[in-house]
C-alpha positions as CSV (number, residue, x, y, z in Angstrom):
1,X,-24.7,-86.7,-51.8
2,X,-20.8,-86.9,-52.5
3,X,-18.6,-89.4,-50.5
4,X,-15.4,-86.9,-50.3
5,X,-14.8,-83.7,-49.6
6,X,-12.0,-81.8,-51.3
7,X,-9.9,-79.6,-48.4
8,X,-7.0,-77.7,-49.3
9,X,-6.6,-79.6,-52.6
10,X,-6.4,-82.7,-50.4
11,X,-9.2,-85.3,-50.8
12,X,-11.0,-86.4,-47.4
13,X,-12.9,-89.7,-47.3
14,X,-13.6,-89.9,-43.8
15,X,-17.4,-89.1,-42.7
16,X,-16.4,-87.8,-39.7
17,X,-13.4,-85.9,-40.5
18,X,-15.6,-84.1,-43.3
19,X,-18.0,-83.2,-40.3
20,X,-15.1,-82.0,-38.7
21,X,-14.0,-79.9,-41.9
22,X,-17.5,-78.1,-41.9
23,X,-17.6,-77.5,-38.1
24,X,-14.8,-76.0,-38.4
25,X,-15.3,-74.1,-41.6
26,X,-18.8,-72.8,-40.0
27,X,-17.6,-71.9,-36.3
28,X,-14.5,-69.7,-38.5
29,X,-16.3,-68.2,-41.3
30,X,-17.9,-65.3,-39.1
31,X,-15.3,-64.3,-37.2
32,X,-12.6,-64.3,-40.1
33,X,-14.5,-62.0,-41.9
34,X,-14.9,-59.7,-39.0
35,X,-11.5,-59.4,-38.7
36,X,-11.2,-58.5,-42.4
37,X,-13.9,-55.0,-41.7
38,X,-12.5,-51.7,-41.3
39,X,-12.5,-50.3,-37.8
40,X,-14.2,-47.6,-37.0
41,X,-14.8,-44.8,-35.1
42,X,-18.3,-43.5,-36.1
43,X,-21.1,-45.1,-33.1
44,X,-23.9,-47.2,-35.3
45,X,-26.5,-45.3,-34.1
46,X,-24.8,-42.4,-36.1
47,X,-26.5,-43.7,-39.4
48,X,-29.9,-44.3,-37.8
49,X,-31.2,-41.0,-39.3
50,X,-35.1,-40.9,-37.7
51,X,-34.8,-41.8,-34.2
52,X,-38.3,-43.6,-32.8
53,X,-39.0,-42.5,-29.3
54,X,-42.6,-44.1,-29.3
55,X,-43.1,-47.8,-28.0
56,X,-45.4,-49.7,-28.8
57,X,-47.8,-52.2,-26.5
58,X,-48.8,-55.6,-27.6
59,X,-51.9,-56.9,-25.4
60,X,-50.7,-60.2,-24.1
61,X,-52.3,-63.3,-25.4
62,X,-54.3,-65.8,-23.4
63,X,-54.2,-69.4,-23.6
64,X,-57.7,-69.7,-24.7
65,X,-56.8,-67.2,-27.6
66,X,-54.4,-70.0,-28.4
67,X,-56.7,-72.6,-28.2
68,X,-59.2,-70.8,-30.6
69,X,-56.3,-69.7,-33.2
70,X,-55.4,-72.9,-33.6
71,X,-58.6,-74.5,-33.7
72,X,-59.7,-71.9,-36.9
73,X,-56.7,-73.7,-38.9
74,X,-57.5,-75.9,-41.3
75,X,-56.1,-79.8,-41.3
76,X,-54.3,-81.1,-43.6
77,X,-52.4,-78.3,-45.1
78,X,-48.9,-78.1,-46.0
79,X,-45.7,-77.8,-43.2
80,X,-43.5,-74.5,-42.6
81,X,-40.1,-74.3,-42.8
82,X,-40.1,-75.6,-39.6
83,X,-41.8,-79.2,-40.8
84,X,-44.4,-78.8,-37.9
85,X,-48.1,-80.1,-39.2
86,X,-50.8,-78.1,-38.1
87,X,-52.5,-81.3,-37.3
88,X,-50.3,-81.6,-34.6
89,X,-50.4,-79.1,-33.7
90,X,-54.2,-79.0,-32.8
91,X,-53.8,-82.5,-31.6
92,X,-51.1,-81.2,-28.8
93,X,-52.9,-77.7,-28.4
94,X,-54.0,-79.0,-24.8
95,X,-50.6,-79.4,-23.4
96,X,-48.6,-76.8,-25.5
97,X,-51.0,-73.6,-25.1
98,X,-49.7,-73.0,-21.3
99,X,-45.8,-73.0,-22.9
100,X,-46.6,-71.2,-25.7
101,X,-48.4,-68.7,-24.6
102,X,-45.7,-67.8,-22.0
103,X,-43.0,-67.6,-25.1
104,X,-45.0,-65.6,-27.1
105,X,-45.6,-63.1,-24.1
């Protein structure tokens, strides 16, 4: 990982004013290039051609559905994006399901 941190053809050495460079790079970037979109006046649901009326119904899940989901994994396999291990997660299923279960509801 480089030490500097090239800013405006200025080079930044400082940890914590390069932090400050890409906090404030990150917090600007979205709404600078907002700015740079066309107004307009069409509503967005203008280019939503097939308009869904219909809902759909998801039967809630229980916490023993939990439970038995997560018992059916298999240890030892490899983490998600997330770097959560499945092991762990059977290992904390006890104490989690309740929380979970209200999140995924």
């Amino acid at each position: 990982m480089p030490f500097s941190f090239v800013h405006n053809d200025q080079q930044i050495n400082d940890p914590l004013e390069i932090a400050n460079k890409f906090c404030e790079y990150f917090t600007n970037v979205g709404p600078s290039l907002a700015e740079k979109l066309p107004t307009s006046t069409i509503p967005p649901d203008f280019y939503l051609k097939k308009r869904m009326f219909e809902s759909i119904f998801l039967k809630p899940v229980s916490v023993n559905e939990l439970r038995d989901i997560a018992n059916s994994f298999k240890l030892g396999k490899a983490c998600g994006f997330e770097e959560i291990k499945i092991d762990d997660v059977k290992l904390n299923m006890d104490s989690i399901a309740g929380p979970l279960c209200h999140i995924i509801n």
